[in-house]
NUKEDO-884252 format. One record per residue: residue number from 1; residue in three letters; z, x, y of N, C-alpha, C in turn. Coordinates in steps of 0.05 Angstrom, whole numbers, padded with zeros to 5 digits. Each point is the difference from the previous one (the first is absolute). Layout:
REM residues N
[NUM ALA [Z X Y] [Z X Y] [Z X Y]]
...
***
This chain:
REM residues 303
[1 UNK [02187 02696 -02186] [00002 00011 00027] [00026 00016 00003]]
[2 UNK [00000 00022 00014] [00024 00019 -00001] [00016 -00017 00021]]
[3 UNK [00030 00015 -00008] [00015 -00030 00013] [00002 00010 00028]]
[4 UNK [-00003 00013 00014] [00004 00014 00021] [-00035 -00024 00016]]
[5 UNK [-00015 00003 -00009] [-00022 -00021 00004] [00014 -00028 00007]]
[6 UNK [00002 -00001 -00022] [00009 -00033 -00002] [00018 -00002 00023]]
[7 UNK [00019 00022 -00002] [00024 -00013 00024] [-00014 00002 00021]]
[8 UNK [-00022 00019 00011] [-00021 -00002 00034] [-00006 -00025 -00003]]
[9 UNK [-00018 -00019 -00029] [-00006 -00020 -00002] [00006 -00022 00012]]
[10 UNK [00029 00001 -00007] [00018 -00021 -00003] [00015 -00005 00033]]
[11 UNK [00001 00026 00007] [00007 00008 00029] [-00021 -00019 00022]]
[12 UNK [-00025 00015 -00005] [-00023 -00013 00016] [-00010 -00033 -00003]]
[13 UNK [00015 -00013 -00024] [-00010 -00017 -00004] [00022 -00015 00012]]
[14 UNK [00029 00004 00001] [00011 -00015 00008] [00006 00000 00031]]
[15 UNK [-00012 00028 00009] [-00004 -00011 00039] [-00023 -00015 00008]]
[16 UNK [-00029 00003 -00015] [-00016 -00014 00002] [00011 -00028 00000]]
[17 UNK [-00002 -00017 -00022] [00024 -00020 00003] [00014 -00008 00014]]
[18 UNK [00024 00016 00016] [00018 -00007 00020] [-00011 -00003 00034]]
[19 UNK [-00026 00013 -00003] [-00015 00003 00018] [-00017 -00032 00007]]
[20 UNK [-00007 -00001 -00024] [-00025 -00023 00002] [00022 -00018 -00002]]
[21 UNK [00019 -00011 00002] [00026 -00026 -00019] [00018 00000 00027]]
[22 UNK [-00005 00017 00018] [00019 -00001 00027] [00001 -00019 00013]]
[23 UNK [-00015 -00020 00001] [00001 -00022 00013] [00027 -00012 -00004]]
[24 UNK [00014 -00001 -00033] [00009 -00015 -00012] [00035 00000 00025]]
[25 UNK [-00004 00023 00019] [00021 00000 00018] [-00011 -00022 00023]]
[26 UNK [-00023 -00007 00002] [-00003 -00023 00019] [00002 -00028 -00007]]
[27 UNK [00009 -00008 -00022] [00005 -00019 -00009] [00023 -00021 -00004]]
[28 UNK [00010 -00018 00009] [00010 -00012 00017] [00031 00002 -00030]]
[29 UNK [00019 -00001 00012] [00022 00000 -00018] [00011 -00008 -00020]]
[30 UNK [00018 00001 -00018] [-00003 -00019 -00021] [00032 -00019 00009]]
[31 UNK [-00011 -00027 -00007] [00028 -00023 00015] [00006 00000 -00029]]
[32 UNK [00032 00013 00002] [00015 -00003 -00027] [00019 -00033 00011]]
[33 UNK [00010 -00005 -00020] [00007 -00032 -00006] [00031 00001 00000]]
[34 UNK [00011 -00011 00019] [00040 00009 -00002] [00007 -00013 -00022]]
[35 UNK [-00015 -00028 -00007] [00005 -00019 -00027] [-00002 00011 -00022]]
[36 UNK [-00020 00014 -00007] [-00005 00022 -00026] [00023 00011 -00014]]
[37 UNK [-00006 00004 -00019] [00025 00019 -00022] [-00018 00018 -00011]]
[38 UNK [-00029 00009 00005] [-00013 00023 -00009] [00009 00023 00020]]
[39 UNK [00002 00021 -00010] [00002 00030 00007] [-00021 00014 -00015]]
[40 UNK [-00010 00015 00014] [-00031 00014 -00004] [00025 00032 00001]]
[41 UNK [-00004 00010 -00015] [00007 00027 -00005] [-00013 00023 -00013]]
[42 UNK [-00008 00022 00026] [-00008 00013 -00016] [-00010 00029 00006]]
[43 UNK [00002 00028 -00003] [00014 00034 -00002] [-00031 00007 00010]]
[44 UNK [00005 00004 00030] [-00025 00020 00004] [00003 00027 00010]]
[45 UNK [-00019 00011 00015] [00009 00017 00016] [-00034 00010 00024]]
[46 UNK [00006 00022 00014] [-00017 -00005 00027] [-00029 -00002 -00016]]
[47 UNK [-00012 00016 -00011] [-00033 -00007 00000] [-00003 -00020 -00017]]
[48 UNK [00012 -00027 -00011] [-00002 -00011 -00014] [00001 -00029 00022]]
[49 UNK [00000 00011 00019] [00004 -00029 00028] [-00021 -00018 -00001]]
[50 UNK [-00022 00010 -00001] [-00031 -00016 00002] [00000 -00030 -00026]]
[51 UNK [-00008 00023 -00015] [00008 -00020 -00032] [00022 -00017 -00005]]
[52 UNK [00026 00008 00017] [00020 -00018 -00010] [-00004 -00025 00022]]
[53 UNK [-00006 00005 00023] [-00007 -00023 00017] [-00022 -00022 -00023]]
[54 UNK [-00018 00015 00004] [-00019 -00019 -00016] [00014 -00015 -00016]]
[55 UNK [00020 00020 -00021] [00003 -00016 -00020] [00019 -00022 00006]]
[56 UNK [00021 00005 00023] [00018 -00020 00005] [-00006 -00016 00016]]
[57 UNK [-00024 -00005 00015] [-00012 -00019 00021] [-00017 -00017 -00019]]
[58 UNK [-00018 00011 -00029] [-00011 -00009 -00020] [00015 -00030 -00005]]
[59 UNK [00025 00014 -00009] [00013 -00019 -00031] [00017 -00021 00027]]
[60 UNK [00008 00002 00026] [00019 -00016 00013] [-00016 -00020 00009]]
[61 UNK [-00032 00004 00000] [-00018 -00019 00010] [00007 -00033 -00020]]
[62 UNK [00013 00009 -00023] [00004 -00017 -00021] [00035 -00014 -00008]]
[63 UNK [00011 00035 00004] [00021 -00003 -00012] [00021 -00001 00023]]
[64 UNK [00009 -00012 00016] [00014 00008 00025] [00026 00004 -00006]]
[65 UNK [00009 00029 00004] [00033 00005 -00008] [00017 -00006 00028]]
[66 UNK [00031 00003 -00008] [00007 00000 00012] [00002 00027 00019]]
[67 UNK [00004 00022 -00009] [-00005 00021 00016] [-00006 00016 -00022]]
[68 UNK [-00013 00030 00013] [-00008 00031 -00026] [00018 00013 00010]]
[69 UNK [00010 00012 -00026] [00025 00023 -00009] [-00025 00024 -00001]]
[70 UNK [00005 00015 00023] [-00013 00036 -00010] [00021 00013 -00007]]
[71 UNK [-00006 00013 -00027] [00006 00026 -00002] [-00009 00019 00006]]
[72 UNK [00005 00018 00023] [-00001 00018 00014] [-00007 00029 -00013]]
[73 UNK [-00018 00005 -00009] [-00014 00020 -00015] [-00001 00027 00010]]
[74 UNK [-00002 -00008 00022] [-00015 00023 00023] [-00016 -00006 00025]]
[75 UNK [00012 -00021 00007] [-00020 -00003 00030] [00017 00002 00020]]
[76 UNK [-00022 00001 00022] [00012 00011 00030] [00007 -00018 00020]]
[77 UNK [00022 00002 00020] [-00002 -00020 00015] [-00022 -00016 -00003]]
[78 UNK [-00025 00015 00015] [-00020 -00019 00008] [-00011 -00023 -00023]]
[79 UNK [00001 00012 -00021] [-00010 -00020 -00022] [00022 -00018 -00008]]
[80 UNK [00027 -00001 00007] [00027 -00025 00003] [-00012 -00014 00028]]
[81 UNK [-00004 00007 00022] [-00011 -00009 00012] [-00023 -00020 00000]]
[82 UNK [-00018 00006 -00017] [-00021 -00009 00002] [00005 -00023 -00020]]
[83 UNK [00019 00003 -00022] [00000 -00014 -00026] [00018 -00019 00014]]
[84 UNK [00019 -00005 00022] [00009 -00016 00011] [-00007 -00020 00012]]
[85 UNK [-00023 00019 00016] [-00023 -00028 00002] [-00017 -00014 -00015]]
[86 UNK [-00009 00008 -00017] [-00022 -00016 -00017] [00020 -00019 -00021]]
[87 UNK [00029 00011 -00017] [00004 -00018 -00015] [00029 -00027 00012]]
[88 UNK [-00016 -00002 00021] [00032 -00013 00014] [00031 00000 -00010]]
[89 UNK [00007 -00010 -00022] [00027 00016 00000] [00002 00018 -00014]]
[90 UNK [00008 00023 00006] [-00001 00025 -00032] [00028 00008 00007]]
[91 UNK [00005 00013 -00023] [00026 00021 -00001] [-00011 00023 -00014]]
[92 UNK [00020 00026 00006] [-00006 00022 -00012] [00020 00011 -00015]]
[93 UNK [00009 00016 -00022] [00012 00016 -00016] [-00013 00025 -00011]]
[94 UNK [00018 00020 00011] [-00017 00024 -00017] [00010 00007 -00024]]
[95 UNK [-00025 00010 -00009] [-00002 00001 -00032] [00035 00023 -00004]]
[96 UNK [00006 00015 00017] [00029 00025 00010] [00023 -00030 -00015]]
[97 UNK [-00008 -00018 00018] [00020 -00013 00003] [00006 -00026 -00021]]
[98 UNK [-00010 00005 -00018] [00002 -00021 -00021] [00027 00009 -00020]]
[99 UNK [00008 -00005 -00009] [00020 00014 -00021] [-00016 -00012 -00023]]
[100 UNK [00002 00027 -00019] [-00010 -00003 -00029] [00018 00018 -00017]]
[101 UNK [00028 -00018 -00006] [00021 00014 -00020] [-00013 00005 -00027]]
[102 UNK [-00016 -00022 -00010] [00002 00000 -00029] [-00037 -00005 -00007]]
[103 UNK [-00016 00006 00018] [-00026 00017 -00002] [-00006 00026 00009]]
[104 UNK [-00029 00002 -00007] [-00007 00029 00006] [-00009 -00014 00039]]
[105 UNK [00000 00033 00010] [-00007 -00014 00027] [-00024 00012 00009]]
[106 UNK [-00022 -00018 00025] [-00025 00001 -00011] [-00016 -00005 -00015]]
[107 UNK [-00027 00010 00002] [-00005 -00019 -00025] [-00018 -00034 00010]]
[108 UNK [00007 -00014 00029] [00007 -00022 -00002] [00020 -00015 -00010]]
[109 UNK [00016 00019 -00002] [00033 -00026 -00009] [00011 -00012 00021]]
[110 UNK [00002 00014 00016] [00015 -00014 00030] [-00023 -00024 00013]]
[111 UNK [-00025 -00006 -00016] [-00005 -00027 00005] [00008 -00017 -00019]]
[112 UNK [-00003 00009 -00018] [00012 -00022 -00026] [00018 -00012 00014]]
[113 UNK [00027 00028 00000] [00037 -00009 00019] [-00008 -00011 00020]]
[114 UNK [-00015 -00005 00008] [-00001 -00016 00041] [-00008 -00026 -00012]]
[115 UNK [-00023 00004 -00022] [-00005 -00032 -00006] [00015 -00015 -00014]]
[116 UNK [00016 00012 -00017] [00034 -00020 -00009] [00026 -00006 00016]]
[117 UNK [-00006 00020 00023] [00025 -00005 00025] [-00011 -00027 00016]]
[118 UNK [-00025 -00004 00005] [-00009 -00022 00012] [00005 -00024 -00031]]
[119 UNK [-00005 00004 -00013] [-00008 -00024 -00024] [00021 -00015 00004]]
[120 UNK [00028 00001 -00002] [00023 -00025 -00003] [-00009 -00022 00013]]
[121 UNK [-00013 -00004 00028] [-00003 -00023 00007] [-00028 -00009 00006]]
[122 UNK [-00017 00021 -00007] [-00029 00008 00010] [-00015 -00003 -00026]]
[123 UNK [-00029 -00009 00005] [-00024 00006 -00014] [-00008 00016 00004]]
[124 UNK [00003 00030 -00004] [-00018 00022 00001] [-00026 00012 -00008]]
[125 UNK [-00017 00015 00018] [-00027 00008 -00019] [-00003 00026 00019]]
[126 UNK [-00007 00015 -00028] [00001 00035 00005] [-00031 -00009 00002]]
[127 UNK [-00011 00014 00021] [-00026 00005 00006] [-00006 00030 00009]]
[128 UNK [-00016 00005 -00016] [-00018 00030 -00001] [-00021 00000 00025]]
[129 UNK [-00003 00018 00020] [-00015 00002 00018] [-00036 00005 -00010]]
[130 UNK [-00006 00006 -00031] [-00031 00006 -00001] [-00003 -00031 -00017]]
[131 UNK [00002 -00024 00014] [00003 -00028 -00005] [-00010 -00004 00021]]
[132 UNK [-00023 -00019 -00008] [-00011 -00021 00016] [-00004 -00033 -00011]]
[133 UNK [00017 -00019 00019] [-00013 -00024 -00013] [-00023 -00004 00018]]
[134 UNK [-00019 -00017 -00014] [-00029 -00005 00004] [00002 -00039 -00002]]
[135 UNK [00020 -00013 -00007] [-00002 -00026 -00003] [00020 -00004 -00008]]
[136 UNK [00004 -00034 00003] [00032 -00010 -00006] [00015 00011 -00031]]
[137 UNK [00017 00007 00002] [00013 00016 -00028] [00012 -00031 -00009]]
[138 UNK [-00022 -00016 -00007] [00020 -00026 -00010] [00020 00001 -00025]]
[139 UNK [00000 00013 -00019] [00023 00004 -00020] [00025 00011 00006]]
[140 UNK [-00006 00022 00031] [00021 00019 00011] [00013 -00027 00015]]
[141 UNK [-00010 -00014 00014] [00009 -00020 00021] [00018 -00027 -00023]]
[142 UNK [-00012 -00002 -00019] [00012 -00021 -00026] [00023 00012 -00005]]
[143 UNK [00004 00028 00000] [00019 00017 -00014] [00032 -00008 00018]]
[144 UNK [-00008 00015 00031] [00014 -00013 00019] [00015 -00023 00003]]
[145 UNK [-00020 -00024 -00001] [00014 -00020 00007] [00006 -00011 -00028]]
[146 UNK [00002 00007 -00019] [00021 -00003 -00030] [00017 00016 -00002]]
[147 UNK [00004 00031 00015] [00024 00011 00001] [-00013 00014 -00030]]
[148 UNK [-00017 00003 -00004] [-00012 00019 -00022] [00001 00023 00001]]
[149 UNK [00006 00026 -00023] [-00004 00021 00006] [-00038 00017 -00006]]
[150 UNK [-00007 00012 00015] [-00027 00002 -00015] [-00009 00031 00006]]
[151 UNK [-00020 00017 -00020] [-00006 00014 00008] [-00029 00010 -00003]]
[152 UNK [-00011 00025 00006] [-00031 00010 -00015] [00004 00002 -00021]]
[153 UNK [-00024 -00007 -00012] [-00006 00010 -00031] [-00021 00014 00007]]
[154 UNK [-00004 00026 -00021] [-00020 00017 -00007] [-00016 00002 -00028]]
[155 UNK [-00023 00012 -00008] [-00018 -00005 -00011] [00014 -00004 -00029]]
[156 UNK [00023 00019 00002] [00017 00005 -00029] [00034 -00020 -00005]]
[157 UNK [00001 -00016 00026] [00013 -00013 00003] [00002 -00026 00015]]
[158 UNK [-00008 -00025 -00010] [-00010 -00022 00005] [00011 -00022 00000]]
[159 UNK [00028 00003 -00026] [00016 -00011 00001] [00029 00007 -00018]]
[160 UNK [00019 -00007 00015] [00030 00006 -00017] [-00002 00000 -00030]]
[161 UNK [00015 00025 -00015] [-00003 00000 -00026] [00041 -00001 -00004]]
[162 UNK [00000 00016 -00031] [00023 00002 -00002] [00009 00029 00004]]
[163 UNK [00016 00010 00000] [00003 00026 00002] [-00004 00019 -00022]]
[164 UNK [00004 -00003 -00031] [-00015 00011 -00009] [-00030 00003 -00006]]
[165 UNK [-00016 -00032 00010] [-00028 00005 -00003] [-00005 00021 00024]]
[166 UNK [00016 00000 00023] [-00005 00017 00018] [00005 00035 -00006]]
[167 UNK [00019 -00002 -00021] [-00002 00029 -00006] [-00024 00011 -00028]]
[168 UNK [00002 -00019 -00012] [-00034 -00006 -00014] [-00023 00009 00014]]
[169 UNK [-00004 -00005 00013] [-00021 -00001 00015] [-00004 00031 00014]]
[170 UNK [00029 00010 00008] [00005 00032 00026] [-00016 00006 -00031]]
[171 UNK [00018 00006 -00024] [00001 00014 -00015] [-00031 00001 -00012]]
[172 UNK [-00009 -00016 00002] [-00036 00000 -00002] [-00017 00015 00018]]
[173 UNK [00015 00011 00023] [-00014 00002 00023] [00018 00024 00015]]
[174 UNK [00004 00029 -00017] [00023 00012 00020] [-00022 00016 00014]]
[175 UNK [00024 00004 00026] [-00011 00019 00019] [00022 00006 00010]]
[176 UNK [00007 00027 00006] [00016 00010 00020] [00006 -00013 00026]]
[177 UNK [00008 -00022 00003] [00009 -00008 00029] [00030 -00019 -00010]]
[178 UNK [00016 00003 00023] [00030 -00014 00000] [-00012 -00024 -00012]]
[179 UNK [-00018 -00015 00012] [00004 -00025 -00004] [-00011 -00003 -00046]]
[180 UNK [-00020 00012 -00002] [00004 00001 -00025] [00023 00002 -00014]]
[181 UNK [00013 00025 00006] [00023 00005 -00012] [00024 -00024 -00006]]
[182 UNK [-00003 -00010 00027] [00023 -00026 -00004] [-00011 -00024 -00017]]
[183 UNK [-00023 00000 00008] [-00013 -00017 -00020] [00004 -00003 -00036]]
[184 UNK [00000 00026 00004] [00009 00000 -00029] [00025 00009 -00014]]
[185 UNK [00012 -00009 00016] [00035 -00005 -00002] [00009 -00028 -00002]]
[186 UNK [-00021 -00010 00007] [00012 -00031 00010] [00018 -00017 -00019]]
[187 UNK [-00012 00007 -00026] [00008 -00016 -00020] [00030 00017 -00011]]
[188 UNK [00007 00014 00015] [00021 00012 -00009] [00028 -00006 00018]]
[189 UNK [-00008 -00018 00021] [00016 -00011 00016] [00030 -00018 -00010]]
[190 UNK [00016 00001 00013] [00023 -00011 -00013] [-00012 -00031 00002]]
[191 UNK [-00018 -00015 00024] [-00006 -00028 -00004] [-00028 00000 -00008]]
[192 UNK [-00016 00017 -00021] [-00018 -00001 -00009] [-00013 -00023 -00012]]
[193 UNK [00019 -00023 -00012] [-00004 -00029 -00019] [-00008 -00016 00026]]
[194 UNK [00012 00007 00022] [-00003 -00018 00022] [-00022 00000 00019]]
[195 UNK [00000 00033 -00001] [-00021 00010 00032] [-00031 -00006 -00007]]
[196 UNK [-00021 -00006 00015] [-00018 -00002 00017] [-00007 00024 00015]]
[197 UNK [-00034 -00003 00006] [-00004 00022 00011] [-00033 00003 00009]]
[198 UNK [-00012 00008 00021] [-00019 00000 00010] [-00012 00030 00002]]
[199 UNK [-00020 -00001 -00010] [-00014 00033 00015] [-00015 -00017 00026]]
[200 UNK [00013 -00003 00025] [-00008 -00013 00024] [-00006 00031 00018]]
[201 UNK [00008 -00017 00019] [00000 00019 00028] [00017 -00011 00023]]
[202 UNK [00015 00023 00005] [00020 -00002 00025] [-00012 -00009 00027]]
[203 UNK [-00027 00005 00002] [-00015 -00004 00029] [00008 -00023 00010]]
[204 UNK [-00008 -00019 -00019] [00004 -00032 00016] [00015 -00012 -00025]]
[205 UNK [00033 -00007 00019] [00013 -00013 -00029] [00017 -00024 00014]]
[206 UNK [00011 -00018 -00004] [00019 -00015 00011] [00009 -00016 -00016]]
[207 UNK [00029 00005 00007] [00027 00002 -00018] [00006 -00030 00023]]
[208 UNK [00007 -00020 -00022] [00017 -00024 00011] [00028 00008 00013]]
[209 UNK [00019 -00013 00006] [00019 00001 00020] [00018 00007 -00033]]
[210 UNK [00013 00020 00004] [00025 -00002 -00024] [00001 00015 -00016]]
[211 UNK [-00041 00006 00002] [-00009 00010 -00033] [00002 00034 00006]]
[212 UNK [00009 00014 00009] [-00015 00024 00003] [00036 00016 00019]]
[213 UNK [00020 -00007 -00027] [00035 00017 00005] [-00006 00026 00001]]
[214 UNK [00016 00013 00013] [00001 00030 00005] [00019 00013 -00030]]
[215 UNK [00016 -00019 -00013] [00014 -00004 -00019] [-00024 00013 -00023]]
[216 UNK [-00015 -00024 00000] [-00032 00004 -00022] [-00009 00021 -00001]]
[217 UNK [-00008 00009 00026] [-00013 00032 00007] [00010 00020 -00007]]
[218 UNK [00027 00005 00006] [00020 00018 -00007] [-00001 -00001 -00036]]
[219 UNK [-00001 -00024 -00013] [00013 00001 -00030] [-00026 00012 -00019]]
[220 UNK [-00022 -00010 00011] [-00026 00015 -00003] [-00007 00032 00013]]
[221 UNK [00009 00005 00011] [00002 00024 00006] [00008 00016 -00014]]
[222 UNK [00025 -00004 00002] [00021 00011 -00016] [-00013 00011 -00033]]
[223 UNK [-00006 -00022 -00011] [-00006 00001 -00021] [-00026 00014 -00017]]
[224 UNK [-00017 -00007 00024] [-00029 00017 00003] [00006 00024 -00003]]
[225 UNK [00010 00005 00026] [00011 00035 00008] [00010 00011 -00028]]
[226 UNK [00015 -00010 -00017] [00015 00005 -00020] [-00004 00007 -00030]]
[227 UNK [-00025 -00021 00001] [-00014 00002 -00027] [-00023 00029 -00001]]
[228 UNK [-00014 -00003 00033] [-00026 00017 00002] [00008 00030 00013]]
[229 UNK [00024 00005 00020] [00015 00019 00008] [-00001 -00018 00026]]
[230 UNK [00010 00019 00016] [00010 -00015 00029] [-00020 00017 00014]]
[231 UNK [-00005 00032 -00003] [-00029 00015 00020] [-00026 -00015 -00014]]
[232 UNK [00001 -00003 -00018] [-00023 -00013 -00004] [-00005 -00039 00012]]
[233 UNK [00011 -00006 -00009] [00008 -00027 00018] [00003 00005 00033]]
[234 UNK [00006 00017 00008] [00005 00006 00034] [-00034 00003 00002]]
[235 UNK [-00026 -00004 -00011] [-00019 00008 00007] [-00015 -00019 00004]]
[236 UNK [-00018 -00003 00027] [-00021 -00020 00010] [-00008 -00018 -00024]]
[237 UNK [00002 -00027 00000] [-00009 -00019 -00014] [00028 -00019 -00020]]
[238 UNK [00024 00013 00005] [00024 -00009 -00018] [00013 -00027 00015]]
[239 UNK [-00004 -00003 00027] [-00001 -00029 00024] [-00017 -00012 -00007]]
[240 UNK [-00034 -00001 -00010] [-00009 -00023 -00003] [00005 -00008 -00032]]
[241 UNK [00006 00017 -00019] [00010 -00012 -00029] [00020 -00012 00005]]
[242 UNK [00025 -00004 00014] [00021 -00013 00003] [-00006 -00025 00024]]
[243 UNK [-00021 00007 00015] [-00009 -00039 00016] [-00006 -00008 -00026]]
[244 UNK [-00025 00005 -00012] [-00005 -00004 -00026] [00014 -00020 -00015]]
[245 UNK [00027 00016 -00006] [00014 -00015 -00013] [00016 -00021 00012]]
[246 UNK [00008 00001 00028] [00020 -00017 00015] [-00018 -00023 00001]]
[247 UNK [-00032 00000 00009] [-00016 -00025 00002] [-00011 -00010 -00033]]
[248 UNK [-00004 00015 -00020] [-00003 -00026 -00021] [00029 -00003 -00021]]
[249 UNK [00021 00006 00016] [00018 -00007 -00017] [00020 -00025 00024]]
[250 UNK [-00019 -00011 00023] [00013 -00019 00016] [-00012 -00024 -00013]]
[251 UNK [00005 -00028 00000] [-00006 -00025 00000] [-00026 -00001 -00001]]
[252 UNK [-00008 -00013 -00024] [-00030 -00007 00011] [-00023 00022 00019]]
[253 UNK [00002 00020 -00005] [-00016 00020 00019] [-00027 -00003 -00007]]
[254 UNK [-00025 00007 00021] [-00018 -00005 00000] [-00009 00024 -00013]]
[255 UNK [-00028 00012 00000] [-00010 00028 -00008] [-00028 -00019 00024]]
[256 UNK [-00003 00010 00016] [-00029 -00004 00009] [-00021 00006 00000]]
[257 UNK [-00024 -00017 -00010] [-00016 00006 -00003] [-00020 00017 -00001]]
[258 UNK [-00004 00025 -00011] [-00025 00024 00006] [-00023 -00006 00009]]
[259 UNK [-00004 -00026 00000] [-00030 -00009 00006] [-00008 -00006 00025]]
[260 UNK [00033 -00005 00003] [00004 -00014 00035] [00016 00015 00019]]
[261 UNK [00013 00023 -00016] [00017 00024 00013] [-00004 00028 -00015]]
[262 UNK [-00021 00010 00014] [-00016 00017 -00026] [00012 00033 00021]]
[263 UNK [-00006 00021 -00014] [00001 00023 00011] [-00026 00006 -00001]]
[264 UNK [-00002 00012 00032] [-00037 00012 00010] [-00014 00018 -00022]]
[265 UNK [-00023 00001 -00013] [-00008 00017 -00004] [-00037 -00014 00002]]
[266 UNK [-00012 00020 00011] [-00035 -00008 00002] [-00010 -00015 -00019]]
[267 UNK [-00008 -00024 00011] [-00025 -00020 -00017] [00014 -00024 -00007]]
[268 UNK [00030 00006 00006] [00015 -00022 00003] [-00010 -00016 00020]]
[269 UNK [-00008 -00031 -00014] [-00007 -00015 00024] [00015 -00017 00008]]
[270 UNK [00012 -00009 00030] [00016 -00012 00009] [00000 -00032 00009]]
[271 UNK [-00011 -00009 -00011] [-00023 -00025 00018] [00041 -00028 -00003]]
[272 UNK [00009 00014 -00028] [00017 -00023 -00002] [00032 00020 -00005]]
[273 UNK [-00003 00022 00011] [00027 00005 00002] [00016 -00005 00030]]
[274 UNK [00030 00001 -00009] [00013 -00005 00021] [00015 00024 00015]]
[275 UNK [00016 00018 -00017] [00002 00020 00005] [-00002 00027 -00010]]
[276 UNK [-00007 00017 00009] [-00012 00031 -00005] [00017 00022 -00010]]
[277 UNK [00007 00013 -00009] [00018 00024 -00005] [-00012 00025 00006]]
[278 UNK [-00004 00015 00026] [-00025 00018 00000] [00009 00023 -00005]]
[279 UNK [00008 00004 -00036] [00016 00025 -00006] [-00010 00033 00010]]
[280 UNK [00020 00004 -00008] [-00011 00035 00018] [-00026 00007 -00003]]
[281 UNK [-00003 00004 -00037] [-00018 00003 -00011] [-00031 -00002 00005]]
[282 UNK [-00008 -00029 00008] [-00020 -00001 00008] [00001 -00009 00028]]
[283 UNK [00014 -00005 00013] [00002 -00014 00033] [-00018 00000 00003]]
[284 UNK [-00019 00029 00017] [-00014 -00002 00019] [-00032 -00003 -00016]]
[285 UNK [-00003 -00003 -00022] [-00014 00006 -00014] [-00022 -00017 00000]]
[286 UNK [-00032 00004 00008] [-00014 -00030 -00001] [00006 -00010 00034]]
[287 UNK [00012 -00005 00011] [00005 00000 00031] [00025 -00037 00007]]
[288 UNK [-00005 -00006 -00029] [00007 -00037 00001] [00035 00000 00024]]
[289 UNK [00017 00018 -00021] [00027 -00002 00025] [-00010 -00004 00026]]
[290 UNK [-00017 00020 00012] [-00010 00004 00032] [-00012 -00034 00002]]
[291 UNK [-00026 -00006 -00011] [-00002 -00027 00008] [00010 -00014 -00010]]
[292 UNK [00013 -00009 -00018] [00019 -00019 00007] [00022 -00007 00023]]
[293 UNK [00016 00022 -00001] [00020 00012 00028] [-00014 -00011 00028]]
[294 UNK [-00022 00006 -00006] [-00018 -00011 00035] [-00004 -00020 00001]]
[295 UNK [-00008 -00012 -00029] [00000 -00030 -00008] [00028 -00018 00016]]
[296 UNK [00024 00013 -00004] [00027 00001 -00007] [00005 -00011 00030]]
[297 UNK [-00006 00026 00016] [-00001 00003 00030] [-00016 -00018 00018]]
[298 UNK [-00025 -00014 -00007] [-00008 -00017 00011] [00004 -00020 -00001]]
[299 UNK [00018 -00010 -00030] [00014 -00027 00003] [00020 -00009 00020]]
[300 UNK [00022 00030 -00004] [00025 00001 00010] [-00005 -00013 00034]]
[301 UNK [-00023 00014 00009] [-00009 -00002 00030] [00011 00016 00018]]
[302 UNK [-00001 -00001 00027] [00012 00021 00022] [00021 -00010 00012]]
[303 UNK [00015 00020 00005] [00018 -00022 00030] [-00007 00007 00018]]
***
């Protein structure tokens, strides 16, 4: 399909959606927990309001933080407004206002930086707005209350390897994207004997209290930038190779389950997952995001 298509596609499919999913503003608020040490963090901006409700009224039905960190993407009063009411305590930072000395900026880095400024005393979890939980995330909730770090695994990444099987593996498999590239550098790292490493996903990750230094980020950066160039590393996807590395090179980190934390694509059946990844790719595809979401919405209830 010519891409000029696809983007009307993609356009129409995602007001349809926000249209039919509106309720999800009548739905009674979410009671964050003053006792909690979770922080829900996580980089949106205005047409992305619908979905990120879902997704943050989804996962709090389970996981109750203490308050959500927005990164301020691009929304308008009215949508601070509105996100004030639904997630009872929030804070905001704009993405302007993050400092990023020793990354590229953009990108999603300035969520990474917001989720290690909270980490010193906090359990953090970066949550992606095309996420839906559908049922108790019981390994996510185990993770928590062990102070575990845990994150997605994907079809090509299931569980922590070493860093050169990880560059083994790019090098079996190149393609032009940052994240390849670093991939297959890995083993060229000054703590290469040591490092660990996940082909995960940044969407849904959470970093224990401690695990996730701005120190770490920076030394990985640095070094990325260095080996692969720094314009090329400044390019979309060089933030989730470095969560990547900050979550399976913490304590005991989890990789969660694909079976039980799968990314959407048609014919996938859901009868025993917990939570959804409704990547760009296929979102609207098949119609399941929409009912589920309503699914989502009728649990939540009205106020």
């Amino acid at each position: 399909m010519p891409y000029a298509l696809e983007a009307l596609r993609r356009r129409i499919d995602r007001r349809w959606f926000n249209w039919r999913c509106r309720r999800v503003f009548d739905t009674p608020p979410v009671m964050c927990d003053p006792e909690s040490k979770v922080i829900i963090v996580s980089q949106i901006y205005s047409p992305d309001m619908t979905m990120y409700l879902l997704a943050a009224k989804s996962l709090a039905r389970y996981v109750r933080p203490h308050e959500f960190l927005i990164v301020d993407d691009g929304l308008t009063r009215q949508d601070r407004n509105a996100l004030e009411v639904h997630l009872g305590h929030v804070r905001f930072v704009r993405t302007r206002d993050v400092p990023t000395p020793a990354t590229p900026r953009g990108g999603c880095w300035e969520r990474l930086l917001s989720l290690s400024a909270e980490n010193c005393e906090n359990y953090v979890i970066q949550l992606d707005s095309d996420t839906l939980t559908i049922s108790p995330p019981h390994e996510v909730m185990e993770c928590i209350a062990r102070d575990r770090t845990f994150t997605l695994g994907t079809p090509t990444g299931r569980h922590l390897v070493s860093a050169n099987e990880a560059s083994a593996y790019a090098e079996q498999h190149i393609y032009d994207h940052v994240q390849s590239h670093c991939e297959r550098v890995l083993h060229r790292m000054q703590d290469a004997p040591r490092l660990k490493y996940v082909r995960g996903c940044a969407g849904f990750t959470g970093f224990a209290r401690g695990e996730l230094p701005l120190s770490g980020i920076e030394s990985f950066a640095r070094e990325l930038a260095h080996m692969i160039g720094a314009d090329r590393f400044a390019q979309w996807g060089s933030e989730q190779v470095t969560s990547n590395l900050m979550a399976a090179n913490a304590p005991d980190a989890l990789v969660l389950p694909v079976e039980t934390y799968p990314f959407w694509k048609p014919g996938l059946a859901i009868d025993r997952l917990a939570l959804i990844h409704f990547f760009g790719t296929y979102r609207f595809l098949g119609g399941m995001y929409l009912r589920q979401s309503l699914r989502v919405i009728d649990q939540l209830g009205s106020s």
